[in-house]
C-alpha positions in Angstrom: -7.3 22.3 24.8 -5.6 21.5 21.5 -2.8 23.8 19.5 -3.4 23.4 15.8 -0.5 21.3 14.6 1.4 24.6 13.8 -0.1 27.0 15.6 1.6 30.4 15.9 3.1 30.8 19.6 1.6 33.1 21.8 3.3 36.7 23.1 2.3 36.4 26.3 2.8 32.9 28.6 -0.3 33.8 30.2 -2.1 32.7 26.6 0.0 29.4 26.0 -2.4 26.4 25.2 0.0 23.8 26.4 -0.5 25.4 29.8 -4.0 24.5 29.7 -2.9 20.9 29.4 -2.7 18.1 32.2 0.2 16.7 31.3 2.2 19.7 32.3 2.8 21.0 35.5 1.3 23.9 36.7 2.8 27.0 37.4 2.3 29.7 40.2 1.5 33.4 39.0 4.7 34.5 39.7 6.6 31.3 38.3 4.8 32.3 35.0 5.5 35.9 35.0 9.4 35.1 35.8 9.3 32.5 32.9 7.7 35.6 30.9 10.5 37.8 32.0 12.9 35.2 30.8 11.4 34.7 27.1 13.1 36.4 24.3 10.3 36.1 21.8 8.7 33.7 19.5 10.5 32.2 16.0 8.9 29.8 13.5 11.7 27.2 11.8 10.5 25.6 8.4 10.3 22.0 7.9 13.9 20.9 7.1 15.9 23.8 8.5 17.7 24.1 11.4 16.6 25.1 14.9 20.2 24.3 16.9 22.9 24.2 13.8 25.5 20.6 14.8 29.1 22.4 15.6 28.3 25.5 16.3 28.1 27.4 19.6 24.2 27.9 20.7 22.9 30.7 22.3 19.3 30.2 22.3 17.1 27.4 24.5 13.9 26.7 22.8 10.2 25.2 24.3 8.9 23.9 20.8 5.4 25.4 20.9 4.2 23.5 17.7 5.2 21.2 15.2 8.2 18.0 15.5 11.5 17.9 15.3 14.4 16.1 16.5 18.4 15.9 17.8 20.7 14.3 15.4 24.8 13.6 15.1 26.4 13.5 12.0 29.8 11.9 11.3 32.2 12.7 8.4 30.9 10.4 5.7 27.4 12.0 6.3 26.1 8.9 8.2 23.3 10.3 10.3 21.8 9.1 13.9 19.0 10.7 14.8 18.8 10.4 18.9 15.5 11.5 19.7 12.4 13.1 18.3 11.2 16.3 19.8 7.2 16.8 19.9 5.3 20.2 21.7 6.2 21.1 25.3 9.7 19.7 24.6 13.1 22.0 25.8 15.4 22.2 23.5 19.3 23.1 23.3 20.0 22.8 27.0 23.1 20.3 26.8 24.8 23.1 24.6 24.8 25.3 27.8 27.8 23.3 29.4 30.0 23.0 25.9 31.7 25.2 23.6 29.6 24.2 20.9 26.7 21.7 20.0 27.0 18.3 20.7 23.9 17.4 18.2 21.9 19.7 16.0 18.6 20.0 15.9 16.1 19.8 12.3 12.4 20.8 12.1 10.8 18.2 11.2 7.4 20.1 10.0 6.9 23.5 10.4 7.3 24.4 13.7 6.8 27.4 16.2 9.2 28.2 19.6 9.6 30.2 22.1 13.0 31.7 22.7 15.3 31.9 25.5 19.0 33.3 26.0 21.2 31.1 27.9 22.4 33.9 30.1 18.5 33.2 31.6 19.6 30.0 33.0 21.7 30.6 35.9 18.9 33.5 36.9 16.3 30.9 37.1 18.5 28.6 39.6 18.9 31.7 41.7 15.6 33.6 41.5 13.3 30.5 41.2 14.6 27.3 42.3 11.1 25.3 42.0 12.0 26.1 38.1 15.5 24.8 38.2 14.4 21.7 40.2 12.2 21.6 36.7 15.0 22.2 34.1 17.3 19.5 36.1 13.8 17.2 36.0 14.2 17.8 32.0 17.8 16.7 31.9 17.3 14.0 34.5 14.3 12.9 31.7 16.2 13.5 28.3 19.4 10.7 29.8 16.3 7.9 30.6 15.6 8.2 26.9 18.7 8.3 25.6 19.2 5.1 28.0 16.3 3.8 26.3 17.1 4.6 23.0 20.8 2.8 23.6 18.7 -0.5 24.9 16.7 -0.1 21.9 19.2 0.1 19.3 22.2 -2.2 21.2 19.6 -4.8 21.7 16.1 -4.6 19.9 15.6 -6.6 16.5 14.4 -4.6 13.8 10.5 -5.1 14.6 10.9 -5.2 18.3 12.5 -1.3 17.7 10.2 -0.3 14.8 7.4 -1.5 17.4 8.6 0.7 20.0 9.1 3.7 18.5 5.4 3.8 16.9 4.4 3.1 20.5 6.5 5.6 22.0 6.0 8.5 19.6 2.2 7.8 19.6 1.6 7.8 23.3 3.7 11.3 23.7 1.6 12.4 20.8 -1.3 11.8 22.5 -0.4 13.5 26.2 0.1 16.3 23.6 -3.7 15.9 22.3 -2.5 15.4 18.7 -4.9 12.1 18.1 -7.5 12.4 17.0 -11.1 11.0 17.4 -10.1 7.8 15.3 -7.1 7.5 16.9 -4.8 8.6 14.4 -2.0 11.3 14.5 -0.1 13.0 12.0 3.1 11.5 11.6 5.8 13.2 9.3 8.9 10.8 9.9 10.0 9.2 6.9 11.2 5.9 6.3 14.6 7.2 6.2 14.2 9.3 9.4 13.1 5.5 11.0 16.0 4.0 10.1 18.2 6.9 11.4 16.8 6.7 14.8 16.8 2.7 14.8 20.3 2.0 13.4 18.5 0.2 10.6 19.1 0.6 6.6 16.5 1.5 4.1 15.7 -1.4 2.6 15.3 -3.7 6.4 13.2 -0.2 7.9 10.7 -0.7 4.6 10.7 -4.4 5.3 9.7 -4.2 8.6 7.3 -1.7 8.8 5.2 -4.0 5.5 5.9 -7.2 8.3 4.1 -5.1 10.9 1.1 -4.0 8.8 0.6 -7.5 7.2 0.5 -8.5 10.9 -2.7 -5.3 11.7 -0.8 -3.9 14.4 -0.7 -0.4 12.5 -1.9 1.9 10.0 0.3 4.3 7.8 -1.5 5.8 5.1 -0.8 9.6 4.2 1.4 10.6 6.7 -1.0 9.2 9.8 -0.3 6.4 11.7 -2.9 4.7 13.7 -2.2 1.8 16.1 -4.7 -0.9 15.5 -3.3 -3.8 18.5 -1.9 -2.0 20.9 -1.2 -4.4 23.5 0.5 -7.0 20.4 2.9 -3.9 19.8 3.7 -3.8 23.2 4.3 -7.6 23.8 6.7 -7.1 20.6 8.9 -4.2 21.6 8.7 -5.4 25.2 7.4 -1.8 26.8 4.4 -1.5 28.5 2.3 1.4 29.4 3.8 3.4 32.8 1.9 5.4 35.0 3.0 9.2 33.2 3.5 12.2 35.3 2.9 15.5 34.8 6.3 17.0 33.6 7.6 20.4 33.5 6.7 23.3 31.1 9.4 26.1 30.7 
């Protein structure tokens, strides 16, 4: 079953779409009731404002119930890199638990809906539910193979070989999601500039690219949709192919 792209989050776990999902693990009664014990509430973040504010000491983890977002760092002139785009089911502010403050920040992309957990809930679901804090160490264990990826991609990817990947990428977790659509489109509200932030790529080359690509009918981008026309050309580009996906952890 599908959330609406920004659906409002649920009170109770028990009603959470994403639950009714495959790609997600499933949960026992009492796993879910704990996890429902542990939740602090819903909040909805605006497209543009920030869920996890860079350099400042969290004390909130998020699941993002709706809606896209993504980690970023910032350096002193204002240069940006965003390091990974987060999309429904996705945890969020869990490297903040073992610093003093936080090591990225974290923008709403669209509008978005999330449900709220203190940190002081972490430690209690290593000790009162370890099959759940094999899962959250699963999600860290899953975040460092992207950001290993991402550092492939940027260090040594050209330009089309990254813009390649990361229309694959984002559209394949889009669809374990069920946000495509009968024609195979899904919304998709990253900008040019939010491209090149993520690909270490300037304005101008991210805007030539992405024209190379469409001359070449691997992709669509028309009114904030992107539909992959040749998949398997897109793959042969950017040089990842399609894996075997697991269910993964839902917190």
């Amino acid at each position: 079953m599908k959330p609406p792209a920004h659906a409002i989050a649920p009170a109770a776990c028990a009603d959470c779409l994403l639950r009714r999902m495959d790609c997600f693990l499933p949960v026992t009664a009492d796993e879910l009731a704990f996890i429902q014990s542990c939740r602090q509430g819903v909040r909805g973040v605006r497209a543009g404002r920030a869920i996890v504010a860079e350099h400042r000491a969290p004390q909130r983890l998020f699941t993002l119930y709706a809606g896209w977002a993504f980690r970023y760092k910032t350096l002193a002139d204002g240069r940006r890199q965003i390091l990974n785009f987060l999309l429904p089911g996705d945890f969020v502010g869990l490297q903040g638990e073992f610093t003093d403050e936080a090591t990225h920040g974290v923008e709403a992309l669209t509008d978005t809906q999330l449900c709220v957990f203190g940190q002081d809930q972490l430690w209690r679901i290593f000790q009162q539910q370890p099959r759940l804090g094999y899962n959250v160490t699963w999600l860290c264990a899953s975040e460092e193979r992207l950001v290993d990826e991402n550092l492939v991609t940027v260090g040594r990817r050209a330009a089309v070989e990254r813009i390649a990947m990361l229309l694959i990428n984002l559209w394949r977790r889009a669809e374990r999601v069920s946000l495509v659509d009968e024609e195979g489109a899904v919304e998709f509200p990253l900008t040019q500039q939010h491209i090149a932030d993520a690909l270490g790529l300037s304005l101008v080359h991210t805007n030539k690219t992405l024209r190379k690509l469409e001359r070449l009918g691997l992709h669509a981008l028309d009114s904030g949709r992107l539909r992959l026309i040749d998949v398997a050309a897109l793959e042969r580009m950017a040089d990842y192919y399609a894996r075997p996906l697991r269910q993964v952890p839902l917190i």
